[in-house]
VORO-383964 format. One record per residue: residue in one letter; x, y, z of N, C-alpha, C in turn. Coordinates in pm, whole numbers, padded with zeros to 5 digits, always signed. Last residue first. Example, Ala and Ser with C-alpha at 12.3 -4.5 7.8 and 13.67 -1.06 7.14 Angstrom:
VORO-383964
S+01285-00225+00708+01367-00106+00714+01290+00003+00787/A+01319-00569+00780+01230-00450+00780+01320-00330+00780/
END
This chain:
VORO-383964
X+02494+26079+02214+02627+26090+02257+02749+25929+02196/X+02252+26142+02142+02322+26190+02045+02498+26141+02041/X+02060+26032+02291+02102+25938+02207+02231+26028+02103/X+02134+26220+02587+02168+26102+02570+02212+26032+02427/X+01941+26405+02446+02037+26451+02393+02138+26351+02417/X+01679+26228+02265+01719+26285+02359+01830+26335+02342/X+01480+26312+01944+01579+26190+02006+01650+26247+02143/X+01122+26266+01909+01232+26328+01938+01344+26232+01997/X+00904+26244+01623+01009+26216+01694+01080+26277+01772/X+00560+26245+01473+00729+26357+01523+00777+26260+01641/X+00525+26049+01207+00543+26062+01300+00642+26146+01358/X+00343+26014+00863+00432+26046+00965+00442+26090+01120/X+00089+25838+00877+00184+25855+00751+00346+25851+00843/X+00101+25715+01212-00025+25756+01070+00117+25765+00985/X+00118+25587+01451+00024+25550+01376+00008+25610+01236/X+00092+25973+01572+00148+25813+01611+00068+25762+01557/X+00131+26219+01331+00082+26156+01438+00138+26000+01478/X-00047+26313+01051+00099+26372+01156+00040+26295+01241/X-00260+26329+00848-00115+26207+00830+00015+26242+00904/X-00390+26495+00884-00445+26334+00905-00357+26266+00829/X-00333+26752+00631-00398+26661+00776-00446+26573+00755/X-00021+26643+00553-00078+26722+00584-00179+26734+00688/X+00409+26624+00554+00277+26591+00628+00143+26669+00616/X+00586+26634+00269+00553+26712+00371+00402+26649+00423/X+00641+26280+00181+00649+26437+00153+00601+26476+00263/X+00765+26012+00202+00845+26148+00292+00825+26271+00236/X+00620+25724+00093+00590+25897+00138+00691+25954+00211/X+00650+25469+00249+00782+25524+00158+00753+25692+00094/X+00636+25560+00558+00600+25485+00438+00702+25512+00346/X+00632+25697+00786+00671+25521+00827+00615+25473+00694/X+00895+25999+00833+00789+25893+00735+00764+25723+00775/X+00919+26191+01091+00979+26038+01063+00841+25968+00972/X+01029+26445+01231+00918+26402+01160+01001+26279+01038/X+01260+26544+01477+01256+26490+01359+01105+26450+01310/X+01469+26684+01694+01326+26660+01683+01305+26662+01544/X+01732+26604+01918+01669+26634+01793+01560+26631+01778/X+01790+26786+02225+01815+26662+02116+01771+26694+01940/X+01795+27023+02381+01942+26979+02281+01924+26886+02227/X+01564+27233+02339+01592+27096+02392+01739+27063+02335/X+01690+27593+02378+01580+27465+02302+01637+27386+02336/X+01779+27794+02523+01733+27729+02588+01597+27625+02502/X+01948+27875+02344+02054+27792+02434+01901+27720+02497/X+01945+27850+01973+01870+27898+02054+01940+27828+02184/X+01966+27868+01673+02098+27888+01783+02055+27916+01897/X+01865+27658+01416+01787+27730+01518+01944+27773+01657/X+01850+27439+01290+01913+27569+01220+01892+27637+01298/X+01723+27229+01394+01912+27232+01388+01947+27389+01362/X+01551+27157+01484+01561+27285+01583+01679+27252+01481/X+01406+26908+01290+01362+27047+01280+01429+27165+01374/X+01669+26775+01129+01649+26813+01227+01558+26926+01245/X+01476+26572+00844+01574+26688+00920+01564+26698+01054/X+01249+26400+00815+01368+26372+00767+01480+26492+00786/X+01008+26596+00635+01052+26479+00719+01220+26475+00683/X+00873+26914+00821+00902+26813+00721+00980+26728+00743/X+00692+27162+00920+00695+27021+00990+00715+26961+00847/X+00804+27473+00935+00733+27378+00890+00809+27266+00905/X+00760+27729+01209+00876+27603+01178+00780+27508+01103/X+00680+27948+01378+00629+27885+01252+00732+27809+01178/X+00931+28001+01611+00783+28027+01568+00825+27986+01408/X+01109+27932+01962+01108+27959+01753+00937+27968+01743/X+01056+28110+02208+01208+28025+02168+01191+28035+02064/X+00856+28297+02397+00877+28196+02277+01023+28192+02258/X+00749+28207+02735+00902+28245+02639+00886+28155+02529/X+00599+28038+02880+00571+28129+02760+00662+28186+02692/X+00710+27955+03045+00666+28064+03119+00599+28144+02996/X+00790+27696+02975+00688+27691+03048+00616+27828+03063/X+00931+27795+02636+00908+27786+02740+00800+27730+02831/X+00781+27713+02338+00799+27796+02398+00857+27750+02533/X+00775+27653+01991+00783+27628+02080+00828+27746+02148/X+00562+27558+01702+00641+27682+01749+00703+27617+01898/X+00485+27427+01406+00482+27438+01476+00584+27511+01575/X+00282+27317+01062+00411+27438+01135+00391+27450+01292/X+00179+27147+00790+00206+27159+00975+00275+27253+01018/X-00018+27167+00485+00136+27129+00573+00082+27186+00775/X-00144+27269+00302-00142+27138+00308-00059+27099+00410/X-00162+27560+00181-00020+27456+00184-00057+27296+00233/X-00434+27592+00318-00386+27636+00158-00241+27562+00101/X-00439+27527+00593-00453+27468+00490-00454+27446+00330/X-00226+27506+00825-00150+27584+00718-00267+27525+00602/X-00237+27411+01147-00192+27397+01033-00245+27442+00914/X-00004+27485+01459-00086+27519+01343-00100+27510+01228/X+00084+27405+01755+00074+27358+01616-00077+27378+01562/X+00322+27396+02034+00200+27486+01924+00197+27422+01806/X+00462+27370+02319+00382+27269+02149+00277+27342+02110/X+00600+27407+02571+00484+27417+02518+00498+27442+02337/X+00799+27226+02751+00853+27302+02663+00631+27307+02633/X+00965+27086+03061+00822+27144+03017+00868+27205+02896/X+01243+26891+03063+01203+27012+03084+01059+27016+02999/X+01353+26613+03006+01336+26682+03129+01284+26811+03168/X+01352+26604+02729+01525+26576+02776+01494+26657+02941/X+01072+26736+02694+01154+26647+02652+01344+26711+02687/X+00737+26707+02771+00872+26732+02791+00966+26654+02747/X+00490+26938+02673+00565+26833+02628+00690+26795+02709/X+00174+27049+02649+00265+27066+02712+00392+26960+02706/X+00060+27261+02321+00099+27140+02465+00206+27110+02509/X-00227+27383+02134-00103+27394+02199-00119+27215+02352/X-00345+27337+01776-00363+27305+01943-00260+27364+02010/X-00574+27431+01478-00481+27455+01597-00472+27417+01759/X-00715+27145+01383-00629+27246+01291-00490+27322+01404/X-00643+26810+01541-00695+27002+01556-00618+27055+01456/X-00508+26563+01549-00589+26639+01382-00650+26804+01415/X-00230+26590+01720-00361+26583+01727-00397+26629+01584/X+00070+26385+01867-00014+26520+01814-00171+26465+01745/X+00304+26287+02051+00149+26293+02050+00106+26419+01991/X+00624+26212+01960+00579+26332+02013+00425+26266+02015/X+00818+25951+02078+00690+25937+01993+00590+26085+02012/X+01168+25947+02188+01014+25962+02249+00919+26010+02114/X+01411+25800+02296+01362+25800+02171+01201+25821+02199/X+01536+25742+02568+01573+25785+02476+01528+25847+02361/X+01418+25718+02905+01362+25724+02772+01457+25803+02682/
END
């Protein structure tokens, strides 16, 4: 699998377990309702946080700015499937809906 369809949920706040490019990473996502928006964190299996409160917008690399050794090396992107590419709020993150999180492996980078 190259190109994986993250699964997220309308919970204001959830955590999960995800893997991507082979490794367990845990998926926090909390969302922000005075802003209207998504922010999400990642951690380790062991709980090692890695980043915190990262807003979910489309069309960047969300880890790029991030110098972290043990974040996924691919990309992880929030992908408009309309002509909308504003910031996601609720009940428009997800497979199926406004926008979708993406991740690209580190394979597709090569």
């Amino acid at each position: 699998m190259s190109v994986f369809n993250v699964p997220t949920s309308d919970d204001p706040f959830y955590t999960q377990v995800t893997d991507l490019d082979g490794t367990d990473y845990i998926l926090e996502f909390r969302y922000n309702q005075r802003e209207d928006a998504w922010y999400f964190s990642i951690s380790l299996s062991d709980e090692t946080r890695l980043i915190s409160g990262v807003k979910v917008v489309c069309g960047v690399n969300l880890l790029g700015r991030f110098a972290q050794e043990h974040l996924p090396p691919g990309i992880l992107m929030a992908i408009a499937n309309e002509d909308d590419d504003s910031t996601p709020g609720t009940g428009a993150l997800g497979i199926g809906k406004r926008v979708t999180l993406v991740y690209f492996d580190a394979s597709e980078l090569l």
